[in-house]
C-alpha positions as CSV (number, residue, x, y, z in Angstrom):
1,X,0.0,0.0,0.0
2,X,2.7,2.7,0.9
3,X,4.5,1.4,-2.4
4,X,1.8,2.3,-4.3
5,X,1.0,5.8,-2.5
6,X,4.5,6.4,-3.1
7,X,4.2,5.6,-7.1
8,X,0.7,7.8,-6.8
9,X,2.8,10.8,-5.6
10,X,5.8,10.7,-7.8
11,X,3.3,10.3,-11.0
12,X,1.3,13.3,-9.4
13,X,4.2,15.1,-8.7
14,X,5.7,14.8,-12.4
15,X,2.3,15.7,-13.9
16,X,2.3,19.1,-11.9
17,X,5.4,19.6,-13.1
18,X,5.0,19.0,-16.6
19,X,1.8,20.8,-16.2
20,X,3.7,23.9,-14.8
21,X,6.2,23.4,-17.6
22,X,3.2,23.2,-20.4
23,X,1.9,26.5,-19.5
24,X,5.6,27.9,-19.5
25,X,6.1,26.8,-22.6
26,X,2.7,27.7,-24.0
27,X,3.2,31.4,-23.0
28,X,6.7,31.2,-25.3
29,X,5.0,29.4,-27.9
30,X,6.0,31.2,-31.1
31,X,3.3,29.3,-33.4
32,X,0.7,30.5,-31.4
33,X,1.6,33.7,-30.6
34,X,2.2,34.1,-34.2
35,X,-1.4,33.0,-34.9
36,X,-3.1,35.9,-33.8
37,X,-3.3,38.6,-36.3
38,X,-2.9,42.2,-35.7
39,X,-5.4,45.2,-36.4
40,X,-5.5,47.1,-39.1
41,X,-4.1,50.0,-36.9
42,X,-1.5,48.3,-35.0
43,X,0.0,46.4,-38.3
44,X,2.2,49.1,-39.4
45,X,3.6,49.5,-35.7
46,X,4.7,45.8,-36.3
47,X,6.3,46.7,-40.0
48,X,8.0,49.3,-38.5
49,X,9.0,47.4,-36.0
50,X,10.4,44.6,-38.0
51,X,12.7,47.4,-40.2
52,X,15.0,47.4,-37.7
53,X,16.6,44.1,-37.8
54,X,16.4,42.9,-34.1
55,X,14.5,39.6,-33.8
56,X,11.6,39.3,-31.4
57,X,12.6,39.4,-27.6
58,X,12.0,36.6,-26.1
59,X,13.8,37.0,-22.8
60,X,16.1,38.5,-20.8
61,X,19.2,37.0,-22.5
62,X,17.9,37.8,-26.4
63,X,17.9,41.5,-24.2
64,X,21.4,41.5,-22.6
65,X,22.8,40.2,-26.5
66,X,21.6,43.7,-28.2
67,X,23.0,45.4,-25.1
68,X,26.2,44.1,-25.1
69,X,26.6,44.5,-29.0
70,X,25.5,48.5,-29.0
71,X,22.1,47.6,-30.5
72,X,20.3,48.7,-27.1
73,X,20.6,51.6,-25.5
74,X,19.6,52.5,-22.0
75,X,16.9,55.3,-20.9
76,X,17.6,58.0,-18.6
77,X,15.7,57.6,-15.5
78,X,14.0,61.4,-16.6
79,X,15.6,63.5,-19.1
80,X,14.3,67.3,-20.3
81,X,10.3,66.9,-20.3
82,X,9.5,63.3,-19.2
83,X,10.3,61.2,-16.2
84,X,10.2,57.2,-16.4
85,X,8.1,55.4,-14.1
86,X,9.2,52.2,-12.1
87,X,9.4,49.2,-14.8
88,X,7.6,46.2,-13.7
89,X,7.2,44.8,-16.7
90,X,9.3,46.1,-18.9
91,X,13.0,47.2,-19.8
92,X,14.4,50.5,-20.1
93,X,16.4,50.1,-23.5
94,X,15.6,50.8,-27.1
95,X,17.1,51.1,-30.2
96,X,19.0,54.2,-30.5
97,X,16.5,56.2,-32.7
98,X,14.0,54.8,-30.2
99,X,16.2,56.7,-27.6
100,X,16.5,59.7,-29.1
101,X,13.0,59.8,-30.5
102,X,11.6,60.3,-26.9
103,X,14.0,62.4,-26.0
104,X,13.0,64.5,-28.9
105,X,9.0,64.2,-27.8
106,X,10.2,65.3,-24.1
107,X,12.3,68.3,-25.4
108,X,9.4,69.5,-27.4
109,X,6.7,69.1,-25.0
110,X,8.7,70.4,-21.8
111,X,9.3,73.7,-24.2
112,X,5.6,73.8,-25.8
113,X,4.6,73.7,-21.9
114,X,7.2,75.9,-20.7
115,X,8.9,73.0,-18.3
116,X,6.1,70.6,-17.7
117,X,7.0,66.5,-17.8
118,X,5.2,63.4,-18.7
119,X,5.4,60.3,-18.0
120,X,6.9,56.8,-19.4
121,X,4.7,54.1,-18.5
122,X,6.4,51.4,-20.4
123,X,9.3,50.6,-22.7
124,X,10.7,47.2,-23.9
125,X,9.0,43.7,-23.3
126,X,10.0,40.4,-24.1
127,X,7.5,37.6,-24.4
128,X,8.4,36.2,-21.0
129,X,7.8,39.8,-19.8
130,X,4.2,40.0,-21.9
131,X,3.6,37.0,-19.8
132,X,3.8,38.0,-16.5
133,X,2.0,41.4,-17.7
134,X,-0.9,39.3,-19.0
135,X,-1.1,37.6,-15.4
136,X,-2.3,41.1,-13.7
137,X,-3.7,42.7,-16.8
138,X,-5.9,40.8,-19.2
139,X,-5.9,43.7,-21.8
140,X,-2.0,43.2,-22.3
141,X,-1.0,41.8,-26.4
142,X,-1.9,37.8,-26.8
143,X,0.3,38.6,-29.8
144,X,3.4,39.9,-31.0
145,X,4.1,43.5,-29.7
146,X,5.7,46.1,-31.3
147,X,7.1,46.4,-27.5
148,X,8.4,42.9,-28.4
149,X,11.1,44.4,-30.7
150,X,12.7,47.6,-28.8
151,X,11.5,50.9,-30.7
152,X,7.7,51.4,-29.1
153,X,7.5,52.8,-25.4
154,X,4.1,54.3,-23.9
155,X,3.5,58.0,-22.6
156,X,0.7,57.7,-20.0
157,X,-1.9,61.1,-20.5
158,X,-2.9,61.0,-16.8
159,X,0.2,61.6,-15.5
160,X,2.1,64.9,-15.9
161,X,4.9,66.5,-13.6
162,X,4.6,63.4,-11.4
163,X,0.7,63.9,-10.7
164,X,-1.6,61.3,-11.1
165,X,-5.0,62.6,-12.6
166,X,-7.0,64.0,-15.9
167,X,-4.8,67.5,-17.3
168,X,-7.0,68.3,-20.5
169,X,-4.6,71.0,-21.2
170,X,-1.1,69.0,-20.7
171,X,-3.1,65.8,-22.7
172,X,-3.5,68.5,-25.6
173,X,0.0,69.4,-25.8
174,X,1.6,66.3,-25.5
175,X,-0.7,64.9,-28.4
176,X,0.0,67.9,-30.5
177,X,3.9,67.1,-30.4
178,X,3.1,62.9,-31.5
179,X,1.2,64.4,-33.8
180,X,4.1,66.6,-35.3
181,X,6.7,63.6,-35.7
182,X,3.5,61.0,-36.9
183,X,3.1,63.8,-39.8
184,X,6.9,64.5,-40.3
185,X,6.9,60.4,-40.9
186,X,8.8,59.7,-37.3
187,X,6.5,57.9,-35.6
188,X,3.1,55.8,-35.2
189,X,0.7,56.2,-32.3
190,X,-2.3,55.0,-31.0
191,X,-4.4,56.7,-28.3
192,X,-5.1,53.8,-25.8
193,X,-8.0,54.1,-23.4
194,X,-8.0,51.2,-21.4
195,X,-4.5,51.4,-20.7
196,X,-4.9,55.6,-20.5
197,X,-1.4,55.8,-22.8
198,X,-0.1,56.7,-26.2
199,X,0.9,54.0,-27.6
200,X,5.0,55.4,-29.9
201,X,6.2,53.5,-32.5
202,X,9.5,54.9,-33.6
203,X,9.7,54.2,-37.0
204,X,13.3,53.3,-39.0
205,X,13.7,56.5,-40.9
């Protein structure tokens, strides 16, 4: 009897753990991720995305490889008009027009609001990061993510000089300047309610 209790708990045991290791490799599953299509809004974030040669992030190594070979570059903790929030879920490095694209938006908008600062709300994800994301918010990408590739980042418009809360006038300005470099042919963006961001997509110009 304890024999076979003792065969009933290794098999249970092993089928957790290949259960646990299922859903790990489910969330990294390529083909499926693959599978669902993007809108007709977001698909030129992904082109764009793709333009620049880096391959999609899948953790925190494919990361640390563009690092160390100067593809990645790191994000000031705040710079001249924008501050970057604590990074749960994401990574503060992009590609280098990524970089200097938001610190272009951030010039722009601290001098069209004589000083003010916004804030970044996220930057770049890898798939096991999208994971973990999904986990507290269901809204997050099933899909590939322009996020997924290290040139989109998100401005949150309820956020400005470090206050949390609805600023019609500083949510004016700050779209005004996207909407300068989306109509110079700099960037994509999308105005996300849910999430209460812009959505940037540098673009490989």
């Amino acid at each position: 009897m304890k024999k076979f209790l003792c065969i009933s708990f290794a098999f249970f045991i092993q089928g957790t753990y290949y259960s646990q290791a299922a859903k790990k490799i489910l969330c990294y599953d390529l083909k499926e991720i693959l599978k669902v299509e993007p809108t007709l809004l977001y698909k030129p974030h992904l082109d764009a995305s793709k333009s620049f040669g880096i391959k999609i992030l899948k953790d925190s190594k494919t990361v640390q490889k563009y690092i160390n070979n100067g593809k990645f570059h790191k994000i000031s903790k705040s710079g001249k008009g924008y501050r970057v929030q604590k990074l749960d879920y994401s990574r503060a490095w992009m590609v280098s027009k990524g970089k200097l694209m938001l610190e272009r938006i951030g010039t722009r908008f601290s001098k069209e609001t004589k000083g003010s600062t916004f804030t970044v709300s996220s930057v770049t994800r890898t798939l096991e990061d999208q994971c973990r994301l999904r986990k507290v918010n269901t809204n997050a990408s099933l899909g590939i993510s322009s996020h997924n590739y290290g040139n989109s980042f998100d401005i949150s418009y309820v956020r400005f000089n470090g206050v949390l809360g609805s600023n019609p006038r500083l949510e004016a300005a700050l779209e005004k300047v996207l909407k300068y470099y989306y109509n110079a042919g700099r960037i994509y963006y999308i105005k996300e309610r849910q999430q209460s961001c812009f959505h940037i997509t540098v673009k490989n110009y």
